[in-house]
Phi, psi and omega in degrees: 000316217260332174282318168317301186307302190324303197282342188276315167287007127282328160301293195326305160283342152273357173289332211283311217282292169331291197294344198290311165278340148313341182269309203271332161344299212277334185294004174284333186292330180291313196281342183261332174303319177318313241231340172284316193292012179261308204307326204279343193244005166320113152100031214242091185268003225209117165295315178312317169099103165320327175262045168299166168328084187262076175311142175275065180286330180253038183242144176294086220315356178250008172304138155312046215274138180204172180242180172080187203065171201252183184267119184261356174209128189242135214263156158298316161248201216273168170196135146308059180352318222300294162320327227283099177117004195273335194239153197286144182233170146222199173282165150171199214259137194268037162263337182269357165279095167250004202211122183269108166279129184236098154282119162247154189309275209108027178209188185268320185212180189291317188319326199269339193286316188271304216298314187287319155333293170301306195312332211229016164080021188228179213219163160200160173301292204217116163280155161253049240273171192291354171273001157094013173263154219251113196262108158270126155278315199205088173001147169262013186259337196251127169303116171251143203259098180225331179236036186298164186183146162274134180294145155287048160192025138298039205307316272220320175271338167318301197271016184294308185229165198285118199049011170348132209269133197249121172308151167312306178241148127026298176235146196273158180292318195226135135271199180238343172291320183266354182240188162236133163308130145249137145247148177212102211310124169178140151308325180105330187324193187254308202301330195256104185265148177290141201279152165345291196298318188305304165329291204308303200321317211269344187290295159001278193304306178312296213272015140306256223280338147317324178287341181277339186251344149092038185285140180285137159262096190233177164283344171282322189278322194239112164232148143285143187320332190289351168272003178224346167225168201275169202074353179285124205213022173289120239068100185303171201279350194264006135335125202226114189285314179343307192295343170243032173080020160223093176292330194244046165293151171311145187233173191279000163270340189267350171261003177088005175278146193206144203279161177280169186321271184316350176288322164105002190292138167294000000 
């Protein structure tokens, strides 16, 4: 009798032990989304956001966006793989690459960078991260979306989106059809100088995809997002353009721009 009873509160506890996890199973996947969306939005300091709603205006509205594929143009110095393919591209015309966009993240490390990146559809070539190690991301023959911006006098893309990031000019110096991405991992602060290693990584990295693109390392070819669209102010002031041979590049007072308030700036 006493053997029964035994065997019957174990089917009990294995039915309760069923059911329990047929119910809460399906919340773990709900539960690892929660907590990357804490992840992805970690160091971000700027409500708008370096990575605001950034349309790819200037990509053909019938473009393909996809992620994958393999690597088809491999840099000459060392770079990182591990990501490579993780963030969305499209095609375009390699006749149309001229240009180097030099960005900084607005967080602490390469980690937060692609994580947000991914949250937010948006793309870059190459992170930098601060030990100078080099995140290929996104093929350099495939457009990646880090400096879309609507033309001011584009109504049609103004109003598509909500506060949409407005080219500087008419016609922008860099598209996201014509450049290569750099992001290079700094807060934007006053306080946070960009490191040895980096320098050494991005002067590399420039005159690398210049040679392969047959790009001038002039001051016309190699800009910062603050040069192409307006609110932007990336590559922050604590940049030194000097260490990668443009010493008398335009900075960013010379456009009539100032870093926001919380950056900590004099």
């Amino acid at each position: 009798m006493e053997f029964r009873y035994i065997i019957a509160g174990i089917l009990v506890v294995v039915l309760i032990t069923v059911i329990f996890l047929g119910f809460v199973t399906p919340l773990f996947p709900i539960a690892q989304n929660i907590i990357n969306l804490s992840k992805n939005n970690v160091g971000f300091k700027s409500p708008s956001g370096l990575y605001g709603e950034t349309p790819p205006s200037t990509v053909p509205q019938d473009v393909q966006v996809r992620s994958g594929g393999p690597v088809l143009t491999r840099p000459k110095i060392d770079v990182n793989y591990e990501h490579f393919g993780e963030l969305n591209y499209a095609d375009r015309s390699l006749s149309d690459v001229n240009k180097v966009v030099l960005h900084h993240t607005g967080d602490d490390n390469a980690a937060q960078t692609i994580n947000t990146l991914k949250a937010k559809g948006l793309s870059v070539h190459y992170v930098v991260d601060r030990d100078g190690t080099i995140y290929y991301l996104v093929d350099e023959t495939k457009t990646a979306f880090h400096c879309g911006c609507c033309r001011p006098s584009d109504t049609s893309c103004l109003n598509k989106y909500s506060n949409p990031p407005v080219c500087l000019e008419e016609h922008p110096v860099a598209t996201n059809l014509d450049s290569i991405g750099i992001e290079i991992v700094n807060t934007g602060e006053y306080s946070d100088e960009y490191t040895e290693e980096q320098y050494s990584a991005i002067n590399a990295l420039v005159k690398d995809v210049a040679e392969r693109w047959m790009i001038p390392l002039d001051d016309n070819h190699i800009v910062g997002h603050y040069e192409v669209t307006q609110g932007k102010w990336d590559p922050s002031p604590n940049f030194d353009w000097s260490r990668i041979g443009l010493a008398d590049h335009v900075m960013l007072e010379d456009l009539g721009k100032t870093p926001p308030s919380w950056a900590g700036y004099p």
